[in-house]
N, C-alpha and C positions, 0 to 999 in steps of 0.2 A: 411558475418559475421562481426561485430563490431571488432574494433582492441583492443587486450586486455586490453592494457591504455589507461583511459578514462578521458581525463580533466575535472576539475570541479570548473576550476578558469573560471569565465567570466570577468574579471576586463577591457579587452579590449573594451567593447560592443563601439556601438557609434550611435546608433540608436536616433535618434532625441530623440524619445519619455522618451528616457531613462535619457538624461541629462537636461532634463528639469526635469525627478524625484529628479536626483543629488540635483538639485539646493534647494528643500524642503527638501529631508529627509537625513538627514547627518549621515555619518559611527559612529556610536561610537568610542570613544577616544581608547576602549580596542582595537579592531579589530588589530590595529599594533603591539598588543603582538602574533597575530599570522598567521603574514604574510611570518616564514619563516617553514610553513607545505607545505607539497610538495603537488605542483599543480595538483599531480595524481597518483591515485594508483598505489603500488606496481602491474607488471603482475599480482600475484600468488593472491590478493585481488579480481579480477575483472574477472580473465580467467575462462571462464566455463569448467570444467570436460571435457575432454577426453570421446568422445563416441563413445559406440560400440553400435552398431541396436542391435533391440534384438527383430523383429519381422520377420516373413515370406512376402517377397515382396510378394508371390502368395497368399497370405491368402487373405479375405475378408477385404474391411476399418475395418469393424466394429472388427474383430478378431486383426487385426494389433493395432487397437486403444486399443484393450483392454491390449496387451502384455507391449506396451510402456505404457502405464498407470500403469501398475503393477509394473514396474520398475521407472518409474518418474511420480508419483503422484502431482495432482493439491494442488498445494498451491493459494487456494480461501483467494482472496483480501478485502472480504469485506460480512461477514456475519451479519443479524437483529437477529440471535438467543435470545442473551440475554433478548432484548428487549420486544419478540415476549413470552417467557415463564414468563416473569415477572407476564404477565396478564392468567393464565393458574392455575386453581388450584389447576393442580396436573399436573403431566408428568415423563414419565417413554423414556427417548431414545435410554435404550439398548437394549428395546424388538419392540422398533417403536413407533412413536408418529403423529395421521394422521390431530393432530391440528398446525402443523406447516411443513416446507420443509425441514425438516432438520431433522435428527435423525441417528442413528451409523448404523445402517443396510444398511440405503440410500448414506452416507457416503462412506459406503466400497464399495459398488456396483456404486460408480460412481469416488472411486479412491481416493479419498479425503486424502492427507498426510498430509495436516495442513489449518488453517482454520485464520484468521484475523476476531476477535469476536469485532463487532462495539459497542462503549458506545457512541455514538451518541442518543441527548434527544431531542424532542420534542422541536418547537420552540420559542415554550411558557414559556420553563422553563429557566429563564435566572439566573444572579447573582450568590448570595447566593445558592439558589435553585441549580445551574446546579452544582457548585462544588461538593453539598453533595449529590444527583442524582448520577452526574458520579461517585463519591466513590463508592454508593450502587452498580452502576453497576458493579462496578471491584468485588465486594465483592460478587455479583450472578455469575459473569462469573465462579469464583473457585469455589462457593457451586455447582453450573452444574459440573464442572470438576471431583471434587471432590468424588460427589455421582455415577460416572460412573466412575469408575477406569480401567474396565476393554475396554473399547472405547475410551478415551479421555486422553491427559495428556497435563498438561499447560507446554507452552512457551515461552523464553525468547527473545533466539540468533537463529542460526542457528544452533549452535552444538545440542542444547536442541529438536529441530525442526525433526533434524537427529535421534536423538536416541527415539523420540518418533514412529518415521516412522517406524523404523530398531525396533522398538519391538512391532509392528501391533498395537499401537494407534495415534489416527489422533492428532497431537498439534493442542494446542488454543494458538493465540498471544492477547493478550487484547489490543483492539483500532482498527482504531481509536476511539478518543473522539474528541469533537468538542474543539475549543480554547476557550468556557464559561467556559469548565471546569478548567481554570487557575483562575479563577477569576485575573486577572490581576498583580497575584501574581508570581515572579519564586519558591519562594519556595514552594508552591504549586504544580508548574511543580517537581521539585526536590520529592514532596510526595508522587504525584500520581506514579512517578517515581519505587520508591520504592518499592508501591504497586503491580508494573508489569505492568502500561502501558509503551507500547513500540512504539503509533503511533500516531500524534496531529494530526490535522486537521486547515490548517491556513485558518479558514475564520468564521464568526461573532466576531469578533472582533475589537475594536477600533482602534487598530494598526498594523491591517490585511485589508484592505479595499481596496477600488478602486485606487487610488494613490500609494500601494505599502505599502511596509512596514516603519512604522513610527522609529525612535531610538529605542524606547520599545522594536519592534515588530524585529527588527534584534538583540539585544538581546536575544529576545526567541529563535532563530534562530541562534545561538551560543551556548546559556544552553542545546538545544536538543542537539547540535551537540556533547558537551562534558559529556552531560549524555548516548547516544545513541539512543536516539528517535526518529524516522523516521518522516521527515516530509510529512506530505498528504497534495496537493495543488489542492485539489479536488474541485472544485467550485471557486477556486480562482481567483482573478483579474487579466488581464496581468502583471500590475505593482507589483502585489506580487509576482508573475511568476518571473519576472525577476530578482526582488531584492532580491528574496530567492536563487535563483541559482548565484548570486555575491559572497553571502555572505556566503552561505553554505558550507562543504567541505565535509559532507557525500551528498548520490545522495538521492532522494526524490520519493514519488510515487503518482500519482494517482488515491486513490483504486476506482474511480467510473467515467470515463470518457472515452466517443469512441471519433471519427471523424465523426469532425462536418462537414468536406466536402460531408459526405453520408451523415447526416442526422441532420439537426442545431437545437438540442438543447443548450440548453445555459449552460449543464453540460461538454456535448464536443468540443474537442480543434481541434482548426485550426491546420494548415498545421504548420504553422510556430513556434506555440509554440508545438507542438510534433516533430519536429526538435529540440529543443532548448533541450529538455528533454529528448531526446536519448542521444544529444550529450555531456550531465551532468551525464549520466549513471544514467537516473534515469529512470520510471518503470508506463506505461500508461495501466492499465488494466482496462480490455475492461470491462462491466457489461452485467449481461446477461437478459436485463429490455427491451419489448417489444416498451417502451418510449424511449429508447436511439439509441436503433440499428434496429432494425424493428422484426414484428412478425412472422421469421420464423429462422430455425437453418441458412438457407445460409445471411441472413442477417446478423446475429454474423460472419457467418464466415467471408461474406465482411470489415468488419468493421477491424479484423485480420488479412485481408491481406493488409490493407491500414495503418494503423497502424504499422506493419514488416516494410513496404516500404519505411515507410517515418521516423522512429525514429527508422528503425535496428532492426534485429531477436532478441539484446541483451535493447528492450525498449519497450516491450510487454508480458502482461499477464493478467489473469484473473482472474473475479470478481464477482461470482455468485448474489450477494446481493438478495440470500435469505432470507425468510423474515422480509423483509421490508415493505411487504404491495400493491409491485407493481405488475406489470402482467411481466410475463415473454414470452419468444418466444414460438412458438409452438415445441414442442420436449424438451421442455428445462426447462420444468416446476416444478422442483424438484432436490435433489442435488447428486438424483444418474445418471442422465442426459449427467454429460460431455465426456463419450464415444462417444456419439453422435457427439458431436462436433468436437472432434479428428478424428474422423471416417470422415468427412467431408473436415475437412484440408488435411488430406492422400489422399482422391479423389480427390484433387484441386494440388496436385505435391506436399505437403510441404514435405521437408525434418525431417527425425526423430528425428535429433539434433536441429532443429530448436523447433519442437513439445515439448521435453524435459527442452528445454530452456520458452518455452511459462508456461508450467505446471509448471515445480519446481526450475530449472537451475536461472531464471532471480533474481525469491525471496530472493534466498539463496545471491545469489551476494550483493544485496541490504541491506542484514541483515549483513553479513560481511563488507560491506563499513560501514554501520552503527558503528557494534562494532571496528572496522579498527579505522575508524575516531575519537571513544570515546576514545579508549587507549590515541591515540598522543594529545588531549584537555587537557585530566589528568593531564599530564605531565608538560602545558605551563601553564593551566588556573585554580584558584581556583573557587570555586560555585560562583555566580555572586552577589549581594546585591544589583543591581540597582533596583529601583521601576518606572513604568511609569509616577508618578509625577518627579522624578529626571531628565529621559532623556523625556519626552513629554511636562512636565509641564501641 
């Protein structure tokens, strides 16, 4: 098990690679207002819950999976919902809906305690367009929410998360969105803010790119920090990798990335940077896309166990990314599905605290370092005014 504090200063690095970043992209002048936030979470921010099993060793996986699932519900890292009804000219998902994977019935029958609802756009829509796009999406996520009252209830924190669970509906956390939806503005980030996203996505962006993050772009990477915004480093560059975990002081997640040493696509991460993002307590969930991990449930599950191994029982979790559009594993084709998969880990030795931590234990961590880290921002840092023509020029 990962030890309860978890550093999240890298200031030490000294990787070749990395000071040759230094030498281009410089810290902004603010960063030294808040150099004296402590380099790691409090225990009591980061410690997972005290667990009691609360299944039958002699039961069946699939009976064991079901009992832990009922008590520690998957918190899915990355759902196409929104997206997927937009185009739909009617949908009803508290009686079932068999035009998309997702709906409350399928939901409850596969555990679902909260869900990460993507505003992820097309990558056609850029600019102007993707801002007022992403708004619309935030603004369909609650009319879904909204019209199912009795299945659904939107989320913020982790407290919000809990008491949707603890009164039988599954939370929606709005995001990710992608970084178009900034149009290059913070206050923009500040709006959507407002609105209830709670997760970016650092990549198409000018100051998100292959070299790492530009001044702008650590910037943005500061305003999430002090507004609470989870950053997603899904698709990202090493050098955004790295210089976001410098520069960040909440831990960051992943919501769509395996290990690329089973299977190299160019969404999944090497050995060495899922090292680097255990050791930032931050949060690599696995997707469950016949493209990333392979086409069968023991495939996901590999992927699980390599991933535990190499970034920690406390840097793992999962990512349905239903739909999206893509093909999923066989067994796994739908979001009442993830007993199956639990049921598979239990046949392979996992531990039930580990399981618990996989499903819901790691998210909630992640959302409390989140809101952890906004409090103490509050405190040092007013909203920012920089613009990318300021620090990029």
């Amino acid at each position: 098990m990962p030890r309860a504090t978890v550093s999240v200063s890298h200031d030490d690095r000294t990787e070749p690679a990395m000071a040759d970043l230094q030498d281009d992209l410089h810290p902004s002048t603010e960063a030294g207002e808040l150099d004296d936030l402590p380099a790691s979470f409090p225990a009591e921010v980061l410690a997972p819950e005290p667990y009691t099993p609360v299944s039958d060793p002699d039961d069946t996986p699939l009976r064991r999976a079901q009992a832990v699932l009922a008590a520690h519900p998957v918190a899915d890292g990355y759902s196409g919902l929104p997206w997927a009804l937009k185009h739909l000219p009617w949908y009803d998902l508290e009686i079932g809906e068999s035009a998309v994977d997702t709906d409350i019935p399928r939901l409850r029958e596969g555990h679902v305690g909260a869900l990460f609802a993507s505003l992820h756009l097309p990558d056609a829509v850029t600019g102007d367009r993707a801002v007022g796009a992403t708004m619309e999406q935030l603004d369909l996520v609650k009319t879904v929410v909204r019209e199912h009252p009795e299945g659904l209830r939107l989320a913020h924190d982790a407290g919000e998360a809990i008491d949707a669970r603890n009164c039988g509906r599954v939370a929606v956390l709005p995001g990710p969105a992608g970084a178009a939806a900034l149009g290059d503005s913070l206050g923009i980030l500040r709006s959507l803010h407002l609105l209830g996203l709670r997760v970016l996505t650092l990549t198409g962006a000018s100051w998100a790119g292959g070299p790492g993050l530009t001044r702008f772009g650590e910037e943005v990477v500061r305003e999430m920090n002090r507004l609470g915004v989870i950053i997603d480093l899904s698709g990202a560059s090493p050098g955004t990798f790295r210089r976001t975990f410098a520069v960040s002081k909440a831990p960051a997640l992943c919501t769509r990335s395996a290990a690329r040493a089973l299977r190299p696509h160019p969404a999944n991460l090497p050995d060495d940077l899922l090292a680097e993002l255990g050791a930032a307590g931050g949060l690599c969930m696995v997707p469950l896309t016949a493209e990333q991990t392979g086409p069968t449930v023991r495939d996901v599950a590999d992927h699980l166990d390599h991933v535990r191994e190499v970034a920690g029982a406390g840097g793992v979790g999962l990512s349905g990314t239903y739909d999206t559009g893509i093909a999923h594993p066989q067994e796994l084709g739908d979001a009442s599905c993830y007993p199956r998969l639990v049921a598979e880990l239990l046949r392979r030795g996992w531990e039930e605290a580990d399981v618990a931590l996989l499903t819901w234990g790691n998210v909630q961590r992640v959302l409390r370092g989140a809101a952890f880290t906004a409090r103490a921002f509050q405190t040092r840092r007013q909203p920012s005014t920089a613009s990318i023509a300021d620090l990029d020029g």
